[in-house]
N, C-alpha and C positions, 0 to 999 in steps of 0.2 A: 847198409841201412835197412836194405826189405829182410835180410835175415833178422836183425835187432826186432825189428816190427811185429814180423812174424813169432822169434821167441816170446817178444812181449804177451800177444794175443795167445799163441796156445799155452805158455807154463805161465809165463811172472801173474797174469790177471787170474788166474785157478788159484795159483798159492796165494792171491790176497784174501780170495773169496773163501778159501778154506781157515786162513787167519783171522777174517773176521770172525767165523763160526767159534774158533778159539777163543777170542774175545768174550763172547757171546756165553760158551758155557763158564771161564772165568766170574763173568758178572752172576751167574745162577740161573740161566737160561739154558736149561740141557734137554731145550727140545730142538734140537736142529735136523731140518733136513741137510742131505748129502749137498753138496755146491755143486757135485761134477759127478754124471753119470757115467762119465765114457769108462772104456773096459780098460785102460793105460792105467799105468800105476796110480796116478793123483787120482783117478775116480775109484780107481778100488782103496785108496788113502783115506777121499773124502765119504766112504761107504761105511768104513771099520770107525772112521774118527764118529760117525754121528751114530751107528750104533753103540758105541763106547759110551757116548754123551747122556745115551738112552737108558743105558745100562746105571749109572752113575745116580743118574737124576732119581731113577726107579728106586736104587737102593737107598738114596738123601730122602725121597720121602717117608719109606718104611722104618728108616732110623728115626728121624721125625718124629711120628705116628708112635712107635717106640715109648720115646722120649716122653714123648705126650702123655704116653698112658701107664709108667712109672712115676711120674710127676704127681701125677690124680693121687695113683693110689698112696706114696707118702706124705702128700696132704690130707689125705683122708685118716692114715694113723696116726697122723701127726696130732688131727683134730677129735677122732674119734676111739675111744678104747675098744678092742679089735673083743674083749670078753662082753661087756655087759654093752655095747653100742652106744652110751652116753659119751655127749659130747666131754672133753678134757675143762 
């Protein structure tokens, strides 16, 4: 029983915490801190997993902003003739 307890406390309750954080960037939330600092694999797990998140998120926004500002500009041809600037 104290070894179950023990397993519980140091691995099963880190893998939740780091599954939340999964959750988390799932729903669109890819700002997570790390769950677990220590130097053992789940913390260097939970260190690469929320850099990743970071990484991700960074690039979901510049595709966005992208997105954004290709959109403008073919509503803008769409509306505007690119020779004489009157509107269509």
């Amino acid at each position: 029983l104290l070894i179950a307890l023990l397993f519980r406390y140091v691995v099963l309750r880190r893998i939740d915490r780091l599954e939340a954080s999964v959750r988390r960037v799932e729903g669109g939330d890819f700002m997570v801190d790390p769950v677990d600092d220590s130097r053992d694999e789940l913390g260097r797990l939970s260190r690469a997993f929320a850099g990743m998140a970071r990484t991700v998120g960074d690039n979901t926004r510049l595709l966005e902003q992208r997105v954004a500002e290709r959109t403008e500009k073919l509503e803008r041809l769409a509306h505007v003739d690119p020779l004489t600037e009157v509107f269509n």
